[in-house]
Short mmCIF file of the C-alpha atoms (twelve columns), coordinates in Angstrom:
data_MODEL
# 
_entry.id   MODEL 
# 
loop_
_atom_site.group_PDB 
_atom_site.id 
_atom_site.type_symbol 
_atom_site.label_atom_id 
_atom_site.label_alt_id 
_atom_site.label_comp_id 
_atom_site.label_asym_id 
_atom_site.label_seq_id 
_atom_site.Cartn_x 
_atom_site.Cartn_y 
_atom_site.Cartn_z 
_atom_site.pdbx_PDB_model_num 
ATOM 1   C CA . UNK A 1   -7.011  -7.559  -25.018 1 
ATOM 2   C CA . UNK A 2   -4.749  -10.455 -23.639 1 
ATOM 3   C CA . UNK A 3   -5.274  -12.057 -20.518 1 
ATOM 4   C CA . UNK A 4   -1.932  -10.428 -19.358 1 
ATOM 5   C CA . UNK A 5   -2.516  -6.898  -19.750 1 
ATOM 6   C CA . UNK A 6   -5.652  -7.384  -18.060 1 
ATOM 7   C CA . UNK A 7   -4.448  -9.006  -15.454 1 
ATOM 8   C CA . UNK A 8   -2.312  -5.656  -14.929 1 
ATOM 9   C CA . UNK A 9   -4.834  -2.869  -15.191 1 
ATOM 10  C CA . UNK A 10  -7.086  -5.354  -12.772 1 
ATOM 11  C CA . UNK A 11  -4.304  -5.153  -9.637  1 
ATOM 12  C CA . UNK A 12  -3.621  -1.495  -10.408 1 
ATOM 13  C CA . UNK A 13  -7.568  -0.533  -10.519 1 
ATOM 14  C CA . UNK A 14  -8.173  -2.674  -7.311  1 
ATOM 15  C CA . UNK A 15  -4.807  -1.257  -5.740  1 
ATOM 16  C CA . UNK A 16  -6.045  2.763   -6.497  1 
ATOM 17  C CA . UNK A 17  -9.537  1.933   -5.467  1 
ATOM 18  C CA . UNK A 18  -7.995  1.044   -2.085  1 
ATOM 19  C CA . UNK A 19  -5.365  3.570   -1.161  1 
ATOM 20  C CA . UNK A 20  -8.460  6.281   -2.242  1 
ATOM 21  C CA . UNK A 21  -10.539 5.296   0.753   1 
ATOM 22  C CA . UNK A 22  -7.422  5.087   3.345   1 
ATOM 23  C CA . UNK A 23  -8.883  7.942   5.595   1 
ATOM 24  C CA . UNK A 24  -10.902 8.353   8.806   1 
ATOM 25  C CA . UNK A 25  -10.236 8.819   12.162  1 
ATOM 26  C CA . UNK A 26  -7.552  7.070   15.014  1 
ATOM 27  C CA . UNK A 27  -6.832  7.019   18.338  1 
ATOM 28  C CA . UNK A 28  -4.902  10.485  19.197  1 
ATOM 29  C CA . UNK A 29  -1.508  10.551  19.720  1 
ATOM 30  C CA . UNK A 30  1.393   12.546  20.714  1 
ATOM 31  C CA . UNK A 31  4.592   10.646  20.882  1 
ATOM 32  C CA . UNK A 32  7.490   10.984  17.983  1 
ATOM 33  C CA . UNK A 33  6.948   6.716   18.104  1 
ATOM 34  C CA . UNK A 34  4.147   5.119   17.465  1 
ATOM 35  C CA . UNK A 35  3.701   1.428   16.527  1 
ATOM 36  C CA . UNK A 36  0.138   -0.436  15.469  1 
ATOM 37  C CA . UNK A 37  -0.277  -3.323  15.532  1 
ATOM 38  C CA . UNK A 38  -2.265  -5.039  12.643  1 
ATOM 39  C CA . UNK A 39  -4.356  -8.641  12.641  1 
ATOM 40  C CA . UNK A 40  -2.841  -11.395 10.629  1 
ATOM 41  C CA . UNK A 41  -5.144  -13.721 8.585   1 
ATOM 42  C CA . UNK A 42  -6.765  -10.577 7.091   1 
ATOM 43  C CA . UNK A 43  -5.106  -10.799 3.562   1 
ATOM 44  C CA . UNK A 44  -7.255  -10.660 0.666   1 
ATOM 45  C CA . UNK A 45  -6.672  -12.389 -2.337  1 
ATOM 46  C CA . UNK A 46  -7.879  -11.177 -6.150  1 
ATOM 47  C CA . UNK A 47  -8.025  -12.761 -9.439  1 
ATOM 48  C CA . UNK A 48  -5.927  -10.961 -12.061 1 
ATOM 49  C CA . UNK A 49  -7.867  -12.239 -14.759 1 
ATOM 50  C CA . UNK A 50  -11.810 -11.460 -13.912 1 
ATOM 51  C CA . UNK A 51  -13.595 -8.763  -12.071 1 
ATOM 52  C CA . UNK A 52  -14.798 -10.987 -9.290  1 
ATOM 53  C CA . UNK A 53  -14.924 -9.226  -6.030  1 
ATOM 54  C CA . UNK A 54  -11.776 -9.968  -3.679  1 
ATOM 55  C CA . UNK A 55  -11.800 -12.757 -1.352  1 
ATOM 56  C CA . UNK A 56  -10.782 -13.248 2.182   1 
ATOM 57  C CA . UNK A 57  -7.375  -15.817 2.330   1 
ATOM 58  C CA . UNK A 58  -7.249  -15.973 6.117   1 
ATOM 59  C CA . UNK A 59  -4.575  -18.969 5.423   1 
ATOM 60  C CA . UNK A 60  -2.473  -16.789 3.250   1 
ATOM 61  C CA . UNK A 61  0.958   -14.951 4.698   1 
ATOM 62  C CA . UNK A 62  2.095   -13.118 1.394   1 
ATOM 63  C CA . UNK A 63  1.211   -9.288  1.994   1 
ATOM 64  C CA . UNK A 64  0.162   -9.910  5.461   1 
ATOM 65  C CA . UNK A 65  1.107   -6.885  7.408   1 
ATOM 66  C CA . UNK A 66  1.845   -7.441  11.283  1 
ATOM 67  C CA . UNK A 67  2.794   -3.731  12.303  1 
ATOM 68  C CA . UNK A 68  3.030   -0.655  11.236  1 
ATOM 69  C CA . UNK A 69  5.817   2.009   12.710  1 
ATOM 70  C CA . UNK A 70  5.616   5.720   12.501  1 
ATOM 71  C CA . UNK A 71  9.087   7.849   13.180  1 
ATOM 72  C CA . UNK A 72  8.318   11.405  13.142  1 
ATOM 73  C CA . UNK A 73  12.114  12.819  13.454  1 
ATOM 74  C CA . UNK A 74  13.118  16.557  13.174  1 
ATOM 75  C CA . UNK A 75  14.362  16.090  9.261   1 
ATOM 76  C CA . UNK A 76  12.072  13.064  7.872   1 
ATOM 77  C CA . UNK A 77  8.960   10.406  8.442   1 
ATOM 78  C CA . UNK A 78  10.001  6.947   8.403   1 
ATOM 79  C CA . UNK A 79  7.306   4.394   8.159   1 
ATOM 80  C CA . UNK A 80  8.429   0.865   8.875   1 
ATOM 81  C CA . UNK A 81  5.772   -1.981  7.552   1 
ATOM 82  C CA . UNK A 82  6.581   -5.583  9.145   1 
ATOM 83  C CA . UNK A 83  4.774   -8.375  6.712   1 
ATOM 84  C CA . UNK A 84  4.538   -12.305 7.899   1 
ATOM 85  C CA . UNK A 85  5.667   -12.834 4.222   1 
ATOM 86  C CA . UNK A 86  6.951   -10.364 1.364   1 
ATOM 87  C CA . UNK A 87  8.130   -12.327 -1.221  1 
ATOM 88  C CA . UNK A 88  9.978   -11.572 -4.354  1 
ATOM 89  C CA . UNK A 89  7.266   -10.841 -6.574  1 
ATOM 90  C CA . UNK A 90  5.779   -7.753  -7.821  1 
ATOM 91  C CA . UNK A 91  5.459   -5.950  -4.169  1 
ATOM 92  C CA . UNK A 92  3.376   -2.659  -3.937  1 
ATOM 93  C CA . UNK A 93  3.467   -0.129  -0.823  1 
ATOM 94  C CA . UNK A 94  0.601   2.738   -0.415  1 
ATOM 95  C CA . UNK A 95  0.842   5.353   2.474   1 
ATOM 96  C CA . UNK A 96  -1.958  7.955   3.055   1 
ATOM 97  C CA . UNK A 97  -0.481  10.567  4.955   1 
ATOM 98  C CA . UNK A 98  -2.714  13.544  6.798   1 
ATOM 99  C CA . UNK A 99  -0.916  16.122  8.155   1 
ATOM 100 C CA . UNK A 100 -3.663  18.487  9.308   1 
ATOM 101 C CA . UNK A 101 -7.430  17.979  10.320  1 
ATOM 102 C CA . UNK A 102 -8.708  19.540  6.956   1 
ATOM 103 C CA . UNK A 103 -6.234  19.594  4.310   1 
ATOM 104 C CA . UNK A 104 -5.860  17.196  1.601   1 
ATOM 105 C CA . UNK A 105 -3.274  13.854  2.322   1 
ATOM 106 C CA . UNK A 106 -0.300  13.155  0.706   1 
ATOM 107 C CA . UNK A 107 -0.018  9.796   -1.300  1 
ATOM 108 C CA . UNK A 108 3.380   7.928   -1.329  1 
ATOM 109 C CA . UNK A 109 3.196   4.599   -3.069  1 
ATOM 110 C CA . UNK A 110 5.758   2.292   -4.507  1 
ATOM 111 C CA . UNK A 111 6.603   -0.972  -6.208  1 
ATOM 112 C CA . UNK A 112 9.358   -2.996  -6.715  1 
ATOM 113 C CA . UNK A 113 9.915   -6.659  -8.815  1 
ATOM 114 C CA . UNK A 114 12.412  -8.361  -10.779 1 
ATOM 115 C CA . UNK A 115 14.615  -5.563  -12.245 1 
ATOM 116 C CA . UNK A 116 12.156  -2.168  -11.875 1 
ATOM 117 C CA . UNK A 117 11.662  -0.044  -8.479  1 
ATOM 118 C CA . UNK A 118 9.406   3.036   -8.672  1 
ATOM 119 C CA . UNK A 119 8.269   5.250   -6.431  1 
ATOM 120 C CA . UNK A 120 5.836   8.713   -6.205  1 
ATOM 121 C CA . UNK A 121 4.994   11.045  -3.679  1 
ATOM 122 C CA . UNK A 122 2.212   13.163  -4.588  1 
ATOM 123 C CA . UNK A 123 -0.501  15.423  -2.596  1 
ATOM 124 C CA . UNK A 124 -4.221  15.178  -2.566  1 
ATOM 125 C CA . UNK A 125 -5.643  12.071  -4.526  1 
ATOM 126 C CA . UNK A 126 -4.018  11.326  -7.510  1 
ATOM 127 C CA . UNK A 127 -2.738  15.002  -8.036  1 
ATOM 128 C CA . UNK A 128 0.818   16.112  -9.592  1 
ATOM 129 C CA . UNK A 129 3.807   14.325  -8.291  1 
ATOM 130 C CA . UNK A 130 6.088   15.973  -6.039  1 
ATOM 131 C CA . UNK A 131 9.663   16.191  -6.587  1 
ATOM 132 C CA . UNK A 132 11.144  15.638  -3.174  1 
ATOM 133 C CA . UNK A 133 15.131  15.123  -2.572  1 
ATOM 134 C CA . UNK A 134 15.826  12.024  0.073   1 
ATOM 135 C CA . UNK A 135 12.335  10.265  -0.307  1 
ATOM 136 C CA . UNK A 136 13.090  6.890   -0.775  1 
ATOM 137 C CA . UNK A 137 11.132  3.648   0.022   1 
ATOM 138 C CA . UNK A 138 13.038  -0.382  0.670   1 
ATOM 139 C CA . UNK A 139 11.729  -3.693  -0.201  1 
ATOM 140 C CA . UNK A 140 13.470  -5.833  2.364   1 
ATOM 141 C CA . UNK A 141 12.730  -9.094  1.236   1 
ATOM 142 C CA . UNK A 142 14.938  -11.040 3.246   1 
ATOM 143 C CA . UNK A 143 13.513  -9.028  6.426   1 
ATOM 144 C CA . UNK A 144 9.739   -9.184  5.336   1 
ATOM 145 C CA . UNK A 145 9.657   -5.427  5.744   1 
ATOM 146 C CA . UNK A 146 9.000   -2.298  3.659   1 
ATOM 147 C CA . UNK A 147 10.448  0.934   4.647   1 
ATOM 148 C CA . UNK A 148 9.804   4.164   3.595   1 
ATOM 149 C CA . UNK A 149 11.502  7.819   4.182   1 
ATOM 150 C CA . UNK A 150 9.546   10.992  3.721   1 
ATOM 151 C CA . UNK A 151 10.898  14.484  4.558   1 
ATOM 152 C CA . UNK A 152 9.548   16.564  6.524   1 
ATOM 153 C CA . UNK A 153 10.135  19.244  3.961   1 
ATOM 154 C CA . UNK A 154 8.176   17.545  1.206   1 
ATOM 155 C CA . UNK A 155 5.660   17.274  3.701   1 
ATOM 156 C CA . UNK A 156 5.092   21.019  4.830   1 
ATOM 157 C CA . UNK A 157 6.779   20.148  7.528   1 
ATOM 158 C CA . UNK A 158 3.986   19.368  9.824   1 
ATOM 159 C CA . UNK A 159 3.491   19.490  13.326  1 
ATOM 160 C CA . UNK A 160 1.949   15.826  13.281  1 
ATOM 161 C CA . UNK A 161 1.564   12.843  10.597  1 
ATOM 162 C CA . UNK A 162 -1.251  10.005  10.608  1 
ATOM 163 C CA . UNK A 163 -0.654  7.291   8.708   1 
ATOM 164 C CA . UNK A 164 -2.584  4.673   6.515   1 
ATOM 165 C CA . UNK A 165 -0.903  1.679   4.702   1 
ATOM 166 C CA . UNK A 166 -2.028  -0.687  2.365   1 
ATOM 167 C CA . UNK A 167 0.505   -3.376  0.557   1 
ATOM 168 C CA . UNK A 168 -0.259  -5.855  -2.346  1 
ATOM 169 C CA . UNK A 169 1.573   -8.309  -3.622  1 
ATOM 170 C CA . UNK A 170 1.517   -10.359 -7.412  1 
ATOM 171 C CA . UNK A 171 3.273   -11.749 -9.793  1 
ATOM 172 C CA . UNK A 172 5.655   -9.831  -12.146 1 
ATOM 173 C CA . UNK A 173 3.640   -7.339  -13.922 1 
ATOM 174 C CA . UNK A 174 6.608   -6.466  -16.789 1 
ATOM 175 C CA . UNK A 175 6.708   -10.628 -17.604 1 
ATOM 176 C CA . UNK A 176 2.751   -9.938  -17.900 1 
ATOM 177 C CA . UNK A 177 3.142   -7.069  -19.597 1 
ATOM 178 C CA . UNK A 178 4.915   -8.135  -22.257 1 
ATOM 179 C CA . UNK A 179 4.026   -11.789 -22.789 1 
ATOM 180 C CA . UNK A 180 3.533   -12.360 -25.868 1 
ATOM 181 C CA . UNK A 181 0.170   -13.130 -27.784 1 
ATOM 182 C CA . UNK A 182 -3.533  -12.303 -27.005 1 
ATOM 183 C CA . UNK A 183 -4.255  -16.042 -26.662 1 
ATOM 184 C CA . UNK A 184 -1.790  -16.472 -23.778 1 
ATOM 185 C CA . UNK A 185 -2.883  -18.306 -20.777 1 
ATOM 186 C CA . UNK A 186 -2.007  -17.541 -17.641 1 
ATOM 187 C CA . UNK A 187 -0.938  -19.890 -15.094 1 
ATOM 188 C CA . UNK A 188 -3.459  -20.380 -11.674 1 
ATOM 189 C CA . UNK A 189 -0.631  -18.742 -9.596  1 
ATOM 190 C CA . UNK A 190 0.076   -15.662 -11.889 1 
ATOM 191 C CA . UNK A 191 -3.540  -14.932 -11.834 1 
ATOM 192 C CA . UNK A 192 -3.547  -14.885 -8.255  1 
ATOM 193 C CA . UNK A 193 -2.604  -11.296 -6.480  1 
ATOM 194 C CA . UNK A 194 -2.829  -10.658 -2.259  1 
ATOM 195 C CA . UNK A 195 -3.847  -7.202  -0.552  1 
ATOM 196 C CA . UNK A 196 -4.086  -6.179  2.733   1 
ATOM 197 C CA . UNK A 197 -4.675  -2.699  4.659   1 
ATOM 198 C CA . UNK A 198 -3.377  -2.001  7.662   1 
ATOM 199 C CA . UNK A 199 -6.024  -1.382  10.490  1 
ATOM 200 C CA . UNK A 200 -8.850  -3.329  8.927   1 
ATOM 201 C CA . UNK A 201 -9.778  -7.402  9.235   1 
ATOM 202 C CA . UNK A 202 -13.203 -8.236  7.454   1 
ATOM 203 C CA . UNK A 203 -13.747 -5.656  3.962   1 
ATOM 204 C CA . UNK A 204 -16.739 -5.738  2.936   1 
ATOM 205 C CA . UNK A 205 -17.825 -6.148  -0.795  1 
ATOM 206 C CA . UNK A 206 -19.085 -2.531  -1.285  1 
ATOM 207 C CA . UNK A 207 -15.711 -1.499  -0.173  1 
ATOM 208 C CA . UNK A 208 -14.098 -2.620  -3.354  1 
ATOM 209 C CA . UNK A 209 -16.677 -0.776  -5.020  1 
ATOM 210 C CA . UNK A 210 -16.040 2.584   -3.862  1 
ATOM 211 C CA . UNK A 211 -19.528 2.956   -1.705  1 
ATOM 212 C CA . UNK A 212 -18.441 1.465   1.400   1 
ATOM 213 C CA . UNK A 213 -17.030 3.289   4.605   1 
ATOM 214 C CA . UNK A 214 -13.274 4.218   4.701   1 
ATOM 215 C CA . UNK A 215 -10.481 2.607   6.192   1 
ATOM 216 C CA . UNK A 216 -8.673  3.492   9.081   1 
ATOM 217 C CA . UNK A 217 -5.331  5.876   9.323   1 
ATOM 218 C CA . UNK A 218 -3.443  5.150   12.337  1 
ATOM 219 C CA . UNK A 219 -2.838  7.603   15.455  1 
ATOM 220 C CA . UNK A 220 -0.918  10.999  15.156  1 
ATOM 221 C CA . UNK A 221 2.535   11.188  15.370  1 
ATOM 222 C CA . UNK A 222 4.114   14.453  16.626  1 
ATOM 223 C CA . UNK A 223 7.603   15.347  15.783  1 
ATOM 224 C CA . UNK A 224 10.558  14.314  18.009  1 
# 
């Protein structure tokens, strides 16, 4: 296999490993507002080309979230994430949203780089995707935010949301993906890819391997 396509299937694996362990419990809330605030200097950084475990990169302001707002209207969920830096790379959004105690969460993830933007909304882990009219999610570059819109239909329309939110950042995965030859090299800065999850400073290595406690999801959010 080349070095690119590896380099691929290495962000996604990392990025899925992540976004599975967004759950656990928040500070209780009951406005149709909330905004938390996230540390900067907590960015991660992981090689595209090896299986070496991700690294802090305190220094590092690509994928760096600041805040993360929840809008919990009467017809949809907007989630606003504010980054120190999103550049225009290959940029990658995962919310975790609960909307009851015991029930599984929905996933809503998306990407956007050079000429592609997908996005999925889908319920309980990695289950069937949901079709769901209106949901949409913006890469504002120029604004260093991400901004996604979920309806409350698509949702169940709950009586409250929590939220968890992960974003990576690296470099354009369809340039990777279809470089050409198995002997290509890749360049120091293509190899290099930045995560960070909202709520949490300091991961620990058995995180990335799936055995570590989960991440945080941020308070509930009733509707306004």
């Amino acid at each position: 296999m080349s070095r690119a396509p590896r380099a691929m299937t290495r962000l996604l694996g990392v990025f899925a490993l992540a976004i599975a362990l967004v759950a656990g419990s928040g500070v209780a809330s009951y406005a149709a507002s909330v905004t938390w605030r996230d540390d900067t200097g907590d960015v991660y950084s992981l090689s595209l080309a090896d299986e070496s475990t991700p690294s802090p990169a305190p220094g590092e302001a690509e994928s760096d979230i600041t805040s993360v707002t929840i809008r919990h209207g009467a017809a949809a969920v907007m989630v606003t994430v504010r980054l120190r830096s999103l550049p225009p790379r290959f940029d990658t959004v995962g919310l975790k949203i609960k909307t009851s105690s015991s029930g599984p969460a929905y996933l809503a993830t998306a990407s956007a780089g050079p000429g592609m933007k997908i996005w999925q909304l889908s319920k309980g882990g990695v289950g069937k995707p949901i079709q769901c009219r209106g949901y949409h999610v913006g890469f504002k570059v120029a604004a260093d935010v991400i901004q996604a819109r979920i309806p409350r239909a698509c949702l169940g329309n709950p009586r409250w949301v929590r939220v968890g939110a992960m974003v990576s950042t690296a470099p354009d995965l369809l340039s990777l993906l279809f470089s050409a030859g198995d002997d290509e090299e890749l360049s120091a800065e293509d190899e290099i890819g930045y995560v960070d999850v909202a709520g949490i400073g300091a991961i620990p290595d058995s995180m990335w391997r799936a055995s570590g406690s989960p991440l945080p999801l941020g308070p509930k959010v009733r509707r306004g």
